[in-house]
N, C-alpha and C positions, 0 to 999 in steps of 0.2 A: 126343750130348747125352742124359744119363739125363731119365726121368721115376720120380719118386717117388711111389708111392702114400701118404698120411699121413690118420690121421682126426684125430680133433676135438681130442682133447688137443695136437696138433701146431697146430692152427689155433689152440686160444686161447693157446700159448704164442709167437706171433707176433702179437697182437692189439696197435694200437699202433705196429706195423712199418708201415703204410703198404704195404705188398708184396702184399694180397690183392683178385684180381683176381675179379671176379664176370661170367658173362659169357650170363648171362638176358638178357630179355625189357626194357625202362625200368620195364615194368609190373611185371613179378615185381621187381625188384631197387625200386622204390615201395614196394610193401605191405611191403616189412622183406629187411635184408640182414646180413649180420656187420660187426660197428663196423670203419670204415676203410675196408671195401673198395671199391674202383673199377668201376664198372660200363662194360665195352667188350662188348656185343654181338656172340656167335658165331652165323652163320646157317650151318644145317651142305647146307643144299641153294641155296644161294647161288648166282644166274649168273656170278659170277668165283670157277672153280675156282683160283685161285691166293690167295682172302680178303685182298686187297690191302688192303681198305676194314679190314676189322678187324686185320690186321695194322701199319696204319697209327694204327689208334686203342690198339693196347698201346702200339707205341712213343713214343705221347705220350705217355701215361698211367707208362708206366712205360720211360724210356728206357737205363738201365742194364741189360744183360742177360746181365752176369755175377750179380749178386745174387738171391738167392732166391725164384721168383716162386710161391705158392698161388695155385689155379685151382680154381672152383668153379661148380657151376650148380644147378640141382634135384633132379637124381638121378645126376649123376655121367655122362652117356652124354655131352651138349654139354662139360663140364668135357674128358673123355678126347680130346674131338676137336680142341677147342679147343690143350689142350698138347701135341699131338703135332702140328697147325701150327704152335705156336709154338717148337716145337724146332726146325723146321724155317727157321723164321724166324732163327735164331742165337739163343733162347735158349737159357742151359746149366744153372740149375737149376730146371726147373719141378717143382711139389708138386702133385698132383690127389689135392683131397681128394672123396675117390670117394662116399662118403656123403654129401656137397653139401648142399644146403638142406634137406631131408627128414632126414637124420640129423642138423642142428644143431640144428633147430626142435622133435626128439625129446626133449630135454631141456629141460625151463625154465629151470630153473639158466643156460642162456647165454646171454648178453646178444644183444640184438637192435639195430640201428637202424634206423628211419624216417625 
């Protein structure tokens, strides 16, 4: 299962897709996230090494896991952890966008939501 690095031109041309996963804090993904996305919570020092709890909440969230899924956080370190569980998980196209919220929010021009 590849993982694809993509940045922003890649995430606003899926904007709408319903496919982008955000996987902050309730509180970071509150104060403003990319229109659509889903917020499933990745804790990368978690007492269940196997992240059942969050791999439990993609697969509701997003239960198809042949289709394309973008993966993002703050800075890109939780996003990389994040899809390479979820690869592991049987997804088969994951997208980390590795510039995450800190390289969205760089630009104004990109739409935000609250």
């Amino acid at each position: 299962m590849a993982i694809t690095i993509i940045d922003a031109c890649e995430v606003l041309s899926h904007l709408g897709g319903e496919r982008i996963l955000d996987v902050r804090r309730p509180d970071e993904f509150a104060e403003g996230h990319i229109p659509g996305a889903r917020n499933v919570t990745v804790t990368l020092h978690e007492q269940d090494p196997g992240h059942a709890a969050f791999i439990a909440g993609v697969e509701a969230a997003f239960p198809s896991k042949d289709q394309p899924l973008i993966v993002y956080c703050r800075s890109g370190v939780r996003s990389a952890a994040a899809a390479r569980i979820l690869s592991h998980a049987g997804y088969e196209d994951l997208r980390d966008y590795s510039g995450s919220w800190l390289d969205w929010t760089s630009d104004p021009s990109r739409p935000v939501e609250r």
